[in-house]
PDB file of N, CA, C and O in Angstrom:
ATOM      1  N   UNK A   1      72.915  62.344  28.584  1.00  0.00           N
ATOM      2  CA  UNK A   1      73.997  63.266  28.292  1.00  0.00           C
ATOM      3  C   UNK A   1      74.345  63.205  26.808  1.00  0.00           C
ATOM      4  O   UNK A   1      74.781  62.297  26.101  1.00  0.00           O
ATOM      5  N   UNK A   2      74.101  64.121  26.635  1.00  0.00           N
ATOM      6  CA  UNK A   2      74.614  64.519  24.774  1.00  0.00           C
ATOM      7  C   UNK A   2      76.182  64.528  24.451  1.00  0.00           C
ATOM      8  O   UNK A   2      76.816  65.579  24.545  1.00  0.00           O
ATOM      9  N   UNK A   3      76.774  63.355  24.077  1.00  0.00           N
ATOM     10  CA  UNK A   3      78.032  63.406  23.982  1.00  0.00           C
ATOM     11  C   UNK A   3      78.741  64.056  22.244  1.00  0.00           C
ATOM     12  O   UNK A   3      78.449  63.333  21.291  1.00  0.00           O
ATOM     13  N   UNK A   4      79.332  64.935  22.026  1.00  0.00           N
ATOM     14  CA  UNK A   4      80.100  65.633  21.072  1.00  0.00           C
ATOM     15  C   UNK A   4      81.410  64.545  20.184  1.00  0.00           C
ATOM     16  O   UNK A   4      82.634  64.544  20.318  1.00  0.00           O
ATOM     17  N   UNK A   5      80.535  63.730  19.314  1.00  0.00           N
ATOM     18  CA  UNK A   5      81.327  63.442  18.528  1.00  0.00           C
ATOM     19  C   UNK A   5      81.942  63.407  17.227  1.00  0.00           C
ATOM     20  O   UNK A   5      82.644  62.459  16.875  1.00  0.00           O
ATOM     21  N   UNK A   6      81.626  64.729  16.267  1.00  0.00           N
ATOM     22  CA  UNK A   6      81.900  65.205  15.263  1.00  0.00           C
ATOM     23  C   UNK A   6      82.577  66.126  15.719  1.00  0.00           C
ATOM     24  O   UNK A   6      82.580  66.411  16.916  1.00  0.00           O
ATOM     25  N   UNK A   7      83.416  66.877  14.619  1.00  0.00           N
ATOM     26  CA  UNK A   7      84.493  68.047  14.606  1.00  0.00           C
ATOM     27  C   UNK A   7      84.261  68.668  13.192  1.00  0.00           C
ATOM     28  O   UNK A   7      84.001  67.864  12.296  1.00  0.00           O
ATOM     29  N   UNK A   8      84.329  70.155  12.836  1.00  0.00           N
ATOM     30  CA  UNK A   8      84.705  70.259  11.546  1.00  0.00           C
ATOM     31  C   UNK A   8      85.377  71.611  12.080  1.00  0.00           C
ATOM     32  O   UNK A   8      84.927  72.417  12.894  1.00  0.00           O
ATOM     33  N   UNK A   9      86.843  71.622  11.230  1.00  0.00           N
ATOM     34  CA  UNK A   9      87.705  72.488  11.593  1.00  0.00           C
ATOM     35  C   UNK A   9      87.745  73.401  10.223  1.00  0.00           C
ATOM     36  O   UNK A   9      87.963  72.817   9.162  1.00  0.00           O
ATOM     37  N   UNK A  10      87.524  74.918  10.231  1.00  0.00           N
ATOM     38  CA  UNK A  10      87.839  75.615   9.294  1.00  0.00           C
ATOM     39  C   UNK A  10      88.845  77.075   9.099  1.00  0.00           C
ATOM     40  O   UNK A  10      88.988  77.742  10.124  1.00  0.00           O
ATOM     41  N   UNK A  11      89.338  77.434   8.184  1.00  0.00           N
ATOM     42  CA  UNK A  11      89.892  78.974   7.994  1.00  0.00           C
ATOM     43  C   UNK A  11      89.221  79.676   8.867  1.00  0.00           C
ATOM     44  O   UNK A  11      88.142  79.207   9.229  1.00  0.00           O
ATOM     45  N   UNK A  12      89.643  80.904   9.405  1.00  0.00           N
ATOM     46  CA  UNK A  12      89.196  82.086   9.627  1.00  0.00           C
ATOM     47  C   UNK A  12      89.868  82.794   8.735  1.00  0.00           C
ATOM     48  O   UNK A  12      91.092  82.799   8.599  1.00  0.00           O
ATOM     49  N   UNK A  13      88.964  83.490   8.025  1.00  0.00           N
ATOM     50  CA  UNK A  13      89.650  84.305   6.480  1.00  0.00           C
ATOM     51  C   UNK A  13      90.344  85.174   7.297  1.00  0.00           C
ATOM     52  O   UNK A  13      89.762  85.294   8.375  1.00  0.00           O
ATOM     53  N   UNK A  14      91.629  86.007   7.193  1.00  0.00           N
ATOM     54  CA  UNK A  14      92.494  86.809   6.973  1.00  0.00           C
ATOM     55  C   UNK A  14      92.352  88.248   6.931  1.00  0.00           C
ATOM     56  O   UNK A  14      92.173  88.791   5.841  1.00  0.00           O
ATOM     57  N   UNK A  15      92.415  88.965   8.058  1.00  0.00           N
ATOM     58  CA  UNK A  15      91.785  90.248   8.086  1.00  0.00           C
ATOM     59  C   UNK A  15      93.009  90.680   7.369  1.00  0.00           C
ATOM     60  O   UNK A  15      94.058  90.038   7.324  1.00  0.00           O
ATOM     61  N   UNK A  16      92.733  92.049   6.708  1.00  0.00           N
ATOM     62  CA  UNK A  16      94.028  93.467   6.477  1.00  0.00           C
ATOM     63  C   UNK A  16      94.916  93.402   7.415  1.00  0.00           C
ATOM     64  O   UNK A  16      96.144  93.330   7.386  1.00  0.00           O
ATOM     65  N   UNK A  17      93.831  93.450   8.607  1.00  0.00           N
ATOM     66  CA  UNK A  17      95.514  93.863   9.472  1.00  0.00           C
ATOM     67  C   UNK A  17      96.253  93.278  10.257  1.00  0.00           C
ATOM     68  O   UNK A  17      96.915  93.806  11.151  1.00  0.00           O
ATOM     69  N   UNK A  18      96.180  91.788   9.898  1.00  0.00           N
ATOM     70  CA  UNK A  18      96.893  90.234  10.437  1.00  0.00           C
ATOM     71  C   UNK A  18      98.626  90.834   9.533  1.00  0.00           C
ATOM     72  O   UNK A  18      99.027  91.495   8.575  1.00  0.00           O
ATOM     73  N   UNK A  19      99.061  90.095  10.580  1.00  0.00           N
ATOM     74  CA  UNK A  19     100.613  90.142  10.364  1.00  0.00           C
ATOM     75  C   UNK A  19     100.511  88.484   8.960  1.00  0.00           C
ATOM     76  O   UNK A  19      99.998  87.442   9.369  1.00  0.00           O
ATOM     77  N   UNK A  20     100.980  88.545   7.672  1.00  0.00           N
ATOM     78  CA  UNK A  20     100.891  87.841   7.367  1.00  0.00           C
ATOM     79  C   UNK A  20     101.873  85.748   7.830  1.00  0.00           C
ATOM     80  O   UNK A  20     103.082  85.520   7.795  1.00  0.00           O
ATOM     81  N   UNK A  21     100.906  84.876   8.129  1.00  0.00           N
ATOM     82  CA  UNK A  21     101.159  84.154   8.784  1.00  0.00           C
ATOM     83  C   UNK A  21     100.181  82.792   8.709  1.00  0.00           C
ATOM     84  O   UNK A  21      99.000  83.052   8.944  1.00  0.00           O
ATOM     85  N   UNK A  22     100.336  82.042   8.556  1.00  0.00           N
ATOM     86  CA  UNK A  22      99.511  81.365   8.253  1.00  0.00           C
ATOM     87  C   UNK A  22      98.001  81.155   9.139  1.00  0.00           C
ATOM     88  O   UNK A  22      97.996  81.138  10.370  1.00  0.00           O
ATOM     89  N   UNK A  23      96.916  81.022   8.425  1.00  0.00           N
ATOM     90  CA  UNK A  23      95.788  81.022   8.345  1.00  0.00           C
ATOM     91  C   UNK A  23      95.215  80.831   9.578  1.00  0.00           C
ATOM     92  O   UNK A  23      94.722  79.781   9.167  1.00  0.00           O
ATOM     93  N   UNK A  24      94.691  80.901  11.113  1.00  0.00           N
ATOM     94  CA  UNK A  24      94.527  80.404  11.963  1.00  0.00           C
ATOM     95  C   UNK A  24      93.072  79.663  11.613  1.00  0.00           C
ATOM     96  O   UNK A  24      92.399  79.886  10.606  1.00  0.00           O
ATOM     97  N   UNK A  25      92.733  78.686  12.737  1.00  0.00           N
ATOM     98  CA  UNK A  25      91.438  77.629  11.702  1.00  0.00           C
ATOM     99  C   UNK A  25      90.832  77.915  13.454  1.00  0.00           C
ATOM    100  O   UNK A  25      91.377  78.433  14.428  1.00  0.00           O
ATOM    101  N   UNK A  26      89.486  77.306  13.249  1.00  0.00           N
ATOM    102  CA  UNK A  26      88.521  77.064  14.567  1.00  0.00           C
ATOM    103  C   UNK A  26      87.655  75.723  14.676  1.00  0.00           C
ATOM    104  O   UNK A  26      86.934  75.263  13.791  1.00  0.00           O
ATOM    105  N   UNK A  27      87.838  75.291  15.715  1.00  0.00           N
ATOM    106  CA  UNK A  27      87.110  74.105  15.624  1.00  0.00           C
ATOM    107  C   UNK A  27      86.121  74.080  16.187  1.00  0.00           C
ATOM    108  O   UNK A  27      86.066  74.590  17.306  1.00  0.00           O
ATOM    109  N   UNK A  28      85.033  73.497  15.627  1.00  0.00           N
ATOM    110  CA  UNK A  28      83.304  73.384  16.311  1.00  0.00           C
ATOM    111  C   UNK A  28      82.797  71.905  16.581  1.00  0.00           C
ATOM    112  O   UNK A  28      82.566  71.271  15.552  1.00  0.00           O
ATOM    113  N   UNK A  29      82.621  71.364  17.561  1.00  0.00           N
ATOM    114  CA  UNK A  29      81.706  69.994  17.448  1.00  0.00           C
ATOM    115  C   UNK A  29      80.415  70.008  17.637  1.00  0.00           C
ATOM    116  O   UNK A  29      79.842  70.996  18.097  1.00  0.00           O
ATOM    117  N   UNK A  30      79.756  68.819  17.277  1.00  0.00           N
ATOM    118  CA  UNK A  30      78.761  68.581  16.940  1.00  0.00           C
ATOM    119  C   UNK A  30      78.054  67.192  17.449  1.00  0.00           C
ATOM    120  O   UNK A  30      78.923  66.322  17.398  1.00  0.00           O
ATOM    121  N   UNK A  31      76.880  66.673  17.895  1.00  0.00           N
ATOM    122  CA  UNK A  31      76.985  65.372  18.594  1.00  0.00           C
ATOM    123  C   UNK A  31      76.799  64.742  17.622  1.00  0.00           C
ATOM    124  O   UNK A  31      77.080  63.543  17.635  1.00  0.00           O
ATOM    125  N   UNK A  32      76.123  65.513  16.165  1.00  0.00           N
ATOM    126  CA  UNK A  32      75.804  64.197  15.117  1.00  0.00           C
ATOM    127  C   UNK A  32      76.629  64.269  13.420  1.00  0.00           C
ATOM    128  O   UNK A  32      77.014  65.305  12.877  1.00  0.00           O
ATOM    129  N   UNK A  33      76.699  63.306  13.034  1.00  0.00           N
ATOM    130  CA  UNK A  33      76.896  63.902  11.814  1.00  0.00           C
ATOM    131  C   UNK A  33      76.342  64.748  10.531  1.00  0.00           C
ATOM    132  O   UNK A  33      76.977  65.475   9.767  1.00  0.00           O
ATOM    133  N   UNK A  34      75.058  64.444  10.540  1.00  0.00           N
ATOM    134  CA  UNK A  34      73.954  65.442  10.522  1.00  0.00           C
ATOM    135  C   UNK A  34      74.220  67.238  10.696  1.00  0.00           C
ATOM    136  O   UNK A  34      74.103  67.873   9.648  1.00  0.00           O
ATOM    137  N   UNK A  35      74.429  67.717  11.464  1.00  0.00           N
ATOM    138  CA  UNK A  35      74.352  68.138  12.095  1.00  0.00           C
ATOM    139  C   UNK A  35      75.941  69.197  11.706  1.00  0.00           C
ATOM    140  O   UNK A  35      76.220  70.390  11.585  1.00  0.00           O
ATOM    141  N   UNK A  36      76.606  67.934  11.633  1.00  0.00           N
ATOM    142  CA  UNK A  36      78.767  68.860  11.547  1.00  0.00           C
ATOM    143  C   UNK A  36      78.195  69.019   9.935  1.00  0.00           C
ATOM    144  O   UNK A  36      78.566  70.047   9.369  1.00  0.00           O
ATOM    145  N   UNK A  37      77.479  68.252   9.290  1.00  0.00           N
ATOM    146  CA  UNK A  37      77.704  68.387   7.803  1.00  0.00           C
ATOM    147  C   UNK A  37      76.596  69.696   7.509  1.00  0.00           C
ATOM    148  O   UNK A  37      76.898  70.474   6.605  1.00  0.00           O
ATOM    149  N   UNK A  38      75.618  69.871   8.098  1.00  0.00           N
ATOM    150  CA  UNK A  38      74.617  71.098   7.537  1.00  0.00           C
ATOM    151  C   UNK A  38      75.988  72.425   7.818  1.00  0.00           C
ATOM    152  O   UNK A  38      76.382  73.163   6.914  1.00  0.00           O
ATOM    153  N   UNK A  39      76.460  72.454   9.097  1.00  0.00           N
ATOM    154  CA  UNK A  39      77.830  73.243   9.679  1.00  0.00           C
ATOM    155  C   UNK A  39      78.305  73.387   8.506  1.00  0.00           C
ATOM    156  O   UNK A  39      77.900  74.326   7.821  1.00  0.00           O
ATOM    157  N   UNK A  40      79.427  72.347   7.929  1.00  0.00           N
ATOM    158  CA  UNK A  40      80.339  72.233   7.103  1.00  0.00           C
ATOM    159  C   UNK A  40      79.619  72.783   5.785  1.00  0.00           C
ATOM    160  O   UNK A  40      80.322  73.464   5.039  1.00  0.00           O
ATOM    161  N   UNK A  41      78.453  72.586   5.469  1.00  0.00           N
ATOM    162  CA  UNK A  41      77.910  73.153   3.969  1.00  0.00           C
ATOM    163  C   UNK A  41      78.087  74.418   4.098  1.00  0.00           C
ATOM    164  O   UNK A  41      78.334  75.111   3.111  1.00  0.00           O
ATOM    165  N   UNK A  42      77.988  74.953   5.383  1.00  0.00           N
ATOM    166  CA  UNK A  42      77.884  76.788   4.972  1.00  0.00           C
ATOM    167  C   UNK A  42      78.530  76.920   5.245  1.00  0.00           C
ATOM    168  O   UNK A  42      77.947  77.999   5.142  1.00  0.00           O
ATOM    169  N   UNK A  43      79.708  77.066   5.731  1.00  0.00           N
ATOM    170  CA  UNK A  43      80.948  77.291   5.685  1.00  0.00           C
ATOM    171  C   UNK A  43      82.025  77.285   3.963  1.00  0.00           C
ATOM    172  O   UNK A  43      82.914  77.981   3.472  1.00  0.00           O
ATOM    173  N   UNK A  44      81.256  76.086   3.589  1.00  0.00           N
ATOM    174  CA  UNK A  44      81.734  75.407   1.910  1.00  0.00           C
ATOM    175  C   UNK A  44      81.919  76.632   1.207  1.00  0.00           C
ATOM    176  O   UNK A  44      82.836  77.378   0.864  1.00  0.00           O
ATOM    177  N   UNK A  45      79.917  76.483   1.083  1.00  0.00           N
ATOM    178  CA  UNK A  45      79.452  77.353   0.385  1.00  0.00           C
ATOM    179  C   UNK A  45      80.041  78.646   0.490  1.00  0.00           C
ATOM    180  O   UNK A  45      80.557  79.121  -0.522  1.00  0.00           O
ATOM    181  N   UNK A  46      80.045  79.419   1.769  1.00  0.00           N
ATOM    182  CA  UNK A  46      80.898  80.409   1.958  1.00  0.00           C
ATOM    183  C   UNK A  46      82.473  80.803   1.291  1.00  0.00           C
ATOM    184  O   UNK A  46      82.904  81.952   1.196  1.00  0.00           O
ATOM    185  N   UNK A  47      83.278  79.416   0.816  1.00  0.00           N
ATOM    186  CA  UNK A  47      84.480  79.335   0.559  1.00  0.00           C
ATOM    187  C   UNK A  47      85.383  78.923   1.473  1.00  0.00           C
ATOM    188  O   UNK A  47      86.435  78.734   0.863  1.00  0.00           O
ATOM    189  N   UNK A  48      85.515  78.692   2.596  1.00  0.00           N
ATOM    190  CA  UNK A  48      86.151  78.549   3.345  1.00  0.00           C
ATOM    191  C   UNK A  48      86.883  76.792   2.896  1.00  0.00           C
ATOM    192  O   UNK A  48      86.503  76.037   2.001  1.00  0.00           O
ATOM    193  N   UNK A  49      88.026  76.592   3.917  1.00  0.00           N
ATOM    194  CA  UNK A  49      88.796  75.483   3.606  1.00  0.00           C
ATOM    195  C   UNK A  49      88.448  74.951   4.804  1.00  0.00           C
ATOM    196  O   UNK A  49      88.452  75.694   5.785  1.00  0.00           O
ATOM    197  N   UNK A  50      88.053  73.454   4.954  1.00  0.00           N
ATOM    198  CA  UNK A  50      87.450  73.142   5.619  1.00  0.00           C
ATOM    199  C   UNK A  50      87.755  71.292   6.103  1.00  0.00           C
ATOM    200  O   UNK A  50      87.413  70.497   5.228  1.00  0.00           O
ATOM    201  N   UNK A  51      88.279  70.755   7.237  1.00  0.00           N
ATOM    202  CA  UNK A  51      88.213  69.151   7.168  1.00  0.00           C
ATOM    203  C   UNK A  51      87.068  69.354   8.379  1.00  0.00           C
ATOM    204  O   UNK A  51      86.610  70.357   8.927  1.00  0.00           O
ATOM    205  N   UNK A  52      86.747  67.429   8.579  1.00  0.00           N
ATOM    206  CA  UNK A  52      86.051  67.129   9.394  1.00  0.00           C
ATOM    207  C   UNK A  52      86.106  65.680   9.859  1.00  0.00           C
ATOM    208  O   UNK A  52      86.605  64.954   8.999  1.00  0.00           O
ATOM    209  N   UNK A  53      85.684  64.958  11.129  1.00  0.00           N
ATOM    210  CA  UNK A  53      85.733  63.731  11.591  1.00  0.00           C
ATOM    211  C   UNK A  53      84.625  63.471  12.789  1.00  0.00           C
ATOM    212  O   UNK A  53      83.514  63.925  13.065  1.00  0.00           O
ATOM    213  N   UNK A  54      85.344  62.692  13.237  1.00  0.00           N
ATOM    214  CA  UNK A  54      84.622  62.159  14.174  1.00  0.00           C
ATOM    215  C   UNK A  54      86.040  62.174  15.461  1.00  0.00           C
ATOM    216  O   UNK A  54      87.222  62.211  15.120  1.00  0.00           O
ATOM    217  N   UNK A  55      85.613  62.141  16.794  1.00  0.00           N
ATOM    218  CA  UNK A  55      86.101  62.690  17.983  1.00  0.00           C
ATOM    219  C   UNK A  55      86.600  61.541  18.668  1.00  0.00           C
ATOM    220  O   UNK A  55      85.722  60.678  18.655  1.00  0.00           O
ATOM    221  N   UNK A  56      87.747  61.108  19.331  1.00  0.00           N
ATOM    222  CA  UNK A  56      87.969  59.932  20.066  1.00  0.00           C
ATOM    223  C   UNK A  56      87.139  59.884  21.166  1.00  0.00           C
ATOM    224  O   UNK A  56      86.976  60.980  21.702  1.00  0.00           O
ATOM    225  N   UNK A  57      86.451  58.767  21.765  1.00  0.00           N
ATOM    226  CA  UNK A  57      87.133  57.688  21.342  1.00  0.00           C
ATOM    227  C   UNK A  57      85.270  56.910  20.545  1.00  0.00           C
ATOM    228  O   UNK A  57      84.600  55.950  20.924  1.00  0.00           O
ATOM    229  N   UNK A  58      85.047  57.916  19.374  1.00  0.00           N
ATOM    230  CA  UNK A  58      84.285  57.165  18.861  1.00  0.00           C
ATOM    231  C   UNK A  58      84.777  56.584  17.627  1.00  0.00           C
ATOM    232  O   UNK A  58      85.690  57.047  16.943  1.00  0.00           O
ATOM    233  N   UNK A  59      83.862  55.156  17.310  1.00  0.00           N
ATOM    234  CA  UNK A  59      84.440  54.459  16.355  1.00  0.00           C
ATOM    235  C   UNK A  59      83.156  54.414  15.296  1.00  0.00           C
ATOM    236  O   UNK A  59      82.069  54.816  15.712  1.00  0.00           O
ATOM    237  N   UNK A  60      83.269  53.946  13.982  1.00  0.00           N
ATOM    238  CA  UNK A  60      84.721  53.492  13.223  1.00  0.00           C
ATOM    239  C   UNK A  60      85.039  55.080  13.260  1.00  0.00           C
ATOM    240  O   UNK A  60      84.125  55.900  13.351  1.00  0.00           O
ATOM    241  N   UNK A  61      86.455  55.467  13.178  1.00  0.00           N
ATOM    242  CA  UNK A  61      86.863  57.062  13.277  1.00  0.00           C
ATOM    243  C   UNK A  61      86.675  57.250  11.836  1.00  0.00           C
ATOM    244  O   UNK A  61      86.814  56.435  10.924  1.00  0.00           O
ATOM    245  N   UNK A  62      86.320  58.525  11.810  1.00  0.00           N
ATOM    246  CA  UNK A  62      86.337  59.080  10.528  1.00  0.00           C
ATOM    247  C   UNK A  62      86.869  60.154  10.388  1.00  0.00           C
ATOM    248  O   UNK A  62      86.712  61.044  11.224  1.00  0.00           O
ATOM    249  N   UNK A  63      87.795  60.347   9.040  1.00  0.00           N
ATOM    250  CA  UNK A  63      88.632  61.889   8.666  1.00  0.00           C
ATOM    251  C   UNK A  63      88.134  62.349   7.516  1.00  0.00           C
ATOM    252  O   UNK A  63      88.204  61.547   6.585  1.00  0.00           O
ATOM    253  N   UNK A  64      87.657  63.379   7.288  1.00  0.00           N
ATOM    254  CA  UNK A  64      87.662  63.997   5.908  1.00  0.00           C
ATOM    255  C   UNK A  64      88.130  64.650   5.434  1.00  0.00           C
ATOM    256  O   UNK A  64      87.322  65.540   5.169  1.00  0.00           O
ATOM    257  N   UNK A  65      89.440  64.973   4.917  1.00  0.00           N
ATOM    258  CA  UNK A  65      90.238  66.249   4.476  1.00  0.00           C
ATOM    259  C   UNK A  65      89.467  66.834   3.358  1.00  0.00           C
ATOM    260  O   UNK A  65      88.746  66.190   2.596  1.00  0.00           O
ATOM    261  N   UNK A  66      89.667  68.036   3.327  1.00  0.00           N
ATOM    262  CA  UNK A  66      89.503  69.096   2.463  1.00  0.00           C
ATOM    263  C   UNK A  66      89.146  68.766   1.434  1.00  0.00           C
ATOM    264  O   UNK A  66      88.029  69.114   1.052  1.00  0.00           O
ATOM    265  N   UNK A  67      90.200  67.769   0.419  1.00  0.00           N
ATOM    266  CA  UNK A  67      89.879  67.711  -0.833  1.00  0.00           C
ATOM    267  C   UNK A  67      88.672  67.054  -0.973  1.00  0.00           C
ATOM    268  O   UNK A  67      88.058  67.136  -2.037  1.00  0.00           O
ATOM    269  N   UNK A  68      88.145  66.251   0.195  1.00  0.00           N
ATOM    270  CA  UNK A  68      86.855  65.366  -0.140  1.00  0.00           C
ATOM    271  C   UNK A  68      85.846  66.045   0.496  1.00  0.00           C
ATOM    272  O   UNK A  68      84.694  65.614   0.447  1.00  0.00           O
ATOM    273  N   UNK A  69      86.164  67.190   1.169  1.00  0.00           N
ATOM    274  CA  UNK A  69      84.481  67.508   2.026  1.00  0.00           C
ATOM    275  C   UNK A  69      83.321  67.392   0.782  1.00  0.00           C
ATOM    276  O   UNK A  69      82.460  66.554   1.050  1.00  0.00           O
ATOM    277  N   UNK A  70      83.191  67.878  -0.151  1.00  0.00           N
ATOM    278  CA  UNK A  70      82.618  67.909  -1.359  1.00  0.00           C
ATOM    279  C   UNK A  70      82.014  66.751  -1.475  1.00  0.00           C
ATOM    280  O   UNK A  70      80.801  66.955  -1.430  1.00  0.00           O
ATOM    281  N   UNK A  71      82.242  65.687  -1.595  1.00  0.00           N
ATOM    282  CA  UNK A  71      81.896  64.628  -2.057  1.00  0.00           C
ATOM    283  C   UNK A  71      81.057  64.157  -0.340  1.00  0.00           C
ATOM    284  O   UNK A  71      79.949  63.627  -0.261  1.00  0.00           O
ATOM    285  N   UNK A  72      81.876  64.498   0.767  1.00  0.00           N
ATOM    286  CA  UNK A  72      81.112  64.229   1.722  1.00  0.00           C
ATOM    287  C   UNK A  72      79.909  64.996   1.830  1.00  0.00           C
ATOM    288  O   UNK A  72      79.083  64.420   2.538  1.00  0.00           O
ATOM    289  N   UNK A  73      79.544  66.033   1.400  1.00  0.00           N
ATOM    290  CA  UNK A  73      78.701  66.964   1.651  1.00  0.00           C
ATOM    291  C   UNK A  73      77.831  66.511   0.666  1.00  0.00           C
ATOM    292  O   UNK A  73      76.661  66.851   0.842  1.00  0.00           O
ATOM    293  N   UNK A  74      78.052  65.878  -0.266  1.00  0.00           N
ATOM    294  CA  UNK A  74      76.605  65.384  -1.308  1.00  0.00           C
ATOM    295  C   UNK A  74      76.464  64.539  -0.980  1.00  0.00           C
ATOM    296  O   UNK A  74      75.632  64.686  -0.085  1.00  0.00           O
ATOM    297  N   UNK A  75      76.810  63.161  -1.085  1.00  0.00           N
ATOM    298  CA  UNK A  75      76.781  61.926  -0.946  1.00  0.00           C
ATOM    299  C   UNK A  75      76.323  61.320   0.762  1.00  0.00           C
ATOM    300  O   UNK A  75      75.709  60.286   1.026  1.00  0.00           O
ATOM    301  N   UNK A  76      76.920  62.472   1.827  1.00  0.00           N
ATOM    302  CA  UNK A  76      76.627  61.744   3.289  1.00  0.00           C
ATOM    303  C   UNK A  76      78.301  60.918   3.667  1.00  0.00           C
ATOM    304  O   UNK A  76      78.569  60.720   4.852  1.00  0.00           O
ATOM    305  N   UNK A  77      79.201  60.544   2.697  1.00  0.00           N
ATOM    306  CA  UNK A  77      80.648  59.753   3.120  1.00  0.00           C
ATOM    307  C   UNK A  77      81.401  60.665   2.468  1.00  0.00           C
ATOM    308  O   UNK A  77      80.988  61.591   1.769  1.00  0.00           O
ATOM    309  N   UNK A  78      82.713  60.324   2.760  1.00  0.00           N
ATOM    310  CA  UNK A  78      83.996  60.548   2.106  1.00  0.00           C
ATOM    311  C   UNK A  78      84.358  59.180   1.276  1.00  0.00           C
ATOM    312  O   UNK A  78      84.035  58.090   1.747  1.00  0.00           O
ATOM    313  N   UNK A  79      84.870  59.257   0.339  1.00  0.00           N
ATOM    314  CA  UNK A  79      85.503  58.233  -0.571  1.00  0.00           C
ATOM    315  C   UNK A  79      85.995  57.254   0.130  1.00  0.00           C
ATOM    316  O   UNK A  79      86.609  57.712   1.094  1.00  0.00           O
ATOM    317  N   UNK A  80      86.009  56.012   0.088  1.00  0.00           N
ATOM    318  CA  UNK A  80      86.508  54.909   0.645  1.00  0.00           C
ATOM    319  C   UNK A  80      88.071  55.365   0.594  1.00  0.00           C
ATOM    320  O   UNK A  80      88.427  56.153  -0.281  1.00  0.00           O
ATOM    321  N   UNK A  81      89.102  54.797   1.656  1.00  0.00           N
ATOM    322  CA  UNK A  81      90.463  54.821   1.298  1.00  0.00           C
ATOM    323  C   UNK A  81      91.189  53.947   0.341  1.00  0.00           C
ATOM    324  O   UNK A  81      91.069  52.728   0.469  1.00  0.00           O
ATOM    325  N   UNK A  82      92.000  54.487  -0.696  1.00  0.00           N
ATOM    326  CA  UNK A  82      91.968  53.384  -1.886  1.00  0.00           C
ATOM    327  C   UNK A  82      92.706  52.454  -1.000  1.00  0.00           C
ATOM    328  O   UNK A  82      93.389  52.831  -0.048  1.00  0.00           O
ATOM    329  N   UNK A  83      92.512  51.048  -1.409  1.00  0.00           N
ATOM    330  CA  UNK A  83      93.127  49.911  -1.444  1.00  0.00           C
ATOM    331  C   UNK A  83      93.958  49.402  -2.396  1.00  0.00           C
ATOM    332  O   UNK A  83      93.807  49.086  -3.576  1.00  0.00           O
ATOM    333  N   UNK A  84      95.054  49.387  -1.472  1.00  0.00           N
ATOM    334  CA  UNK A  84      96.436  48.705  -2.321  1.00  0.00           C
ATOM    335  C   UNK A  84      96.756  47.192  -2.135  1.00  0.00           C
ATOM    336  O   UNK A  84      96.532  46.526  -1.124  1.00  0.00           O
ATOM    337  N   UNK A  85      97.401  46.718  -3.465  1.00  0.00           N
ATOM    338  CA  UNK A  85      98.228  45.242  -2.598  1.00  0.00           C
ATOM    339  C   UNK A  85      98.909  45.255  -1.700  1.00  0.00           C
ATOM    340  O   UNK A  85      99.322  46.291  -1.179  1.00  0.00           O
ATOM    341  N   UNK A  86      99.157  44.192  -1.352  1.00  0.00           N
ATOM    342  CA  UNK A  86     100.333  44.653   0.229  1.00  0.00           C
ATOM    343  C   UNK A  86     101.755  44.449  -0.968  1.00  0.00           C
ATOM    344  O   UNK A  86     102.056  43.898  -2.027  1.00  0.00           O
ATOM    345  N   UNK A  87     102.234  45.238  -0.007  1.00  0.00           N
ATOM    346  CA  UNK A  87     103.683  45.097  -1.079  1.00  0.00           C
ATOM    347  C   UNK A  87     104.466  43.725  -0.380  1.00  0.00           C
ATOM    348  O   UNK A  87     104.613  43.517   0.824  1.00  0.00           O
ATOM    349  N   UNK A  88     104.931  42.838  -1.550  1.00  0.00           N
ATOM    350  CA  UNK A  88     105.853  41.809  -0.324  1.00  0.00           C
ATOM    351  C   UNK A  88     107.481  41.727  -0.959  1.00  0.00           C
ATOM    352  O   UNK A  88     107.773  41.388  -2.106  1.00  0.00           O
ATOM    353  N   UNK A  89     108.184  42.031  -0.152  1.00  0.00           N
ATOM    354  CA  UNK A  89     109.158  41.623  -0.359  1.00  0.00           C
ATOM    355  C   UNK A  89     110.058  39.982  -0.706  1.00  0.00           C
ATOM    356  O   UNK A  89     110.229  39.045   0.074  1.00  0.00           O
ATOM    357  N   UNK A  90     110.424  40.096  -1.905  1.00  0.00           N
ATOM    358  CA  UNK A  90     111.323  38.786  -2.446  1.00  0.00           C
ATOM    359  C   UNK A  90     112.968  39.313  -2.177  1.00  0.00           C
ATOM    360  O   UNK A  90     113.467  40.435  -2.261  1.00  0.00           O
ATOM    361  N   UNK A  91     113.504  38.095  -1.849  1.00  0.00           N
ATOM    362  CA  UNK A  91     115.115  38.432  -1.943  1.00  0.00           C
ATOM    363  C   UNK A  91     116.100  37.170  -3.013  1.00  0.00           C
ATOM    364  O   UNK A  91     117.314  37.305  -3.166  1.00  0.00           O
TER     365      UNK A  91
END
């Protein structure tokens, strides 16, 4: 059984004769990542606004917002999440 664990969610551009309203999006899965990312390139390329991940309950989960599909789409990842100190509180 071929289980669906990628997602990439995008715009549907905005016809004339939509009541103006925000953007409605569509979601497509995919079983591989391979596979959501060839998806996600033409869509890119097209212009469209675009995130993507991975589907519960697969692990490690992955999110890609928008601003990074780019970098996911060349590279194969999204940017590591930056790492901070832990903040500690003194009194």
């Amino acid at each position: 059984m071929n289980q669906k664990t990628w997602y990439v969610t995008f715009e549907v551009p905005r016809s004339e004769t939509l009541v103006q309203r925000r953007n409605p999006r569509l979601t497509k899965t995919f079983n591989t990542e391979p596979e959501a990312r060839e998806f996600a390139r033409m869509k890119f390329d097209g212009g469209l606004i675009l995130t993507a991940g991975t589907l519960n309950p697969q692990l490690p989960r992955k999110a890609i917002p928008s601003v990074e599909i780019s970098v996911w789409l060349k590279f194969g990842h999204a940017p590591e999440p930056f790492a901070s100190e832990p903040i500690t509180k003194t009194d």
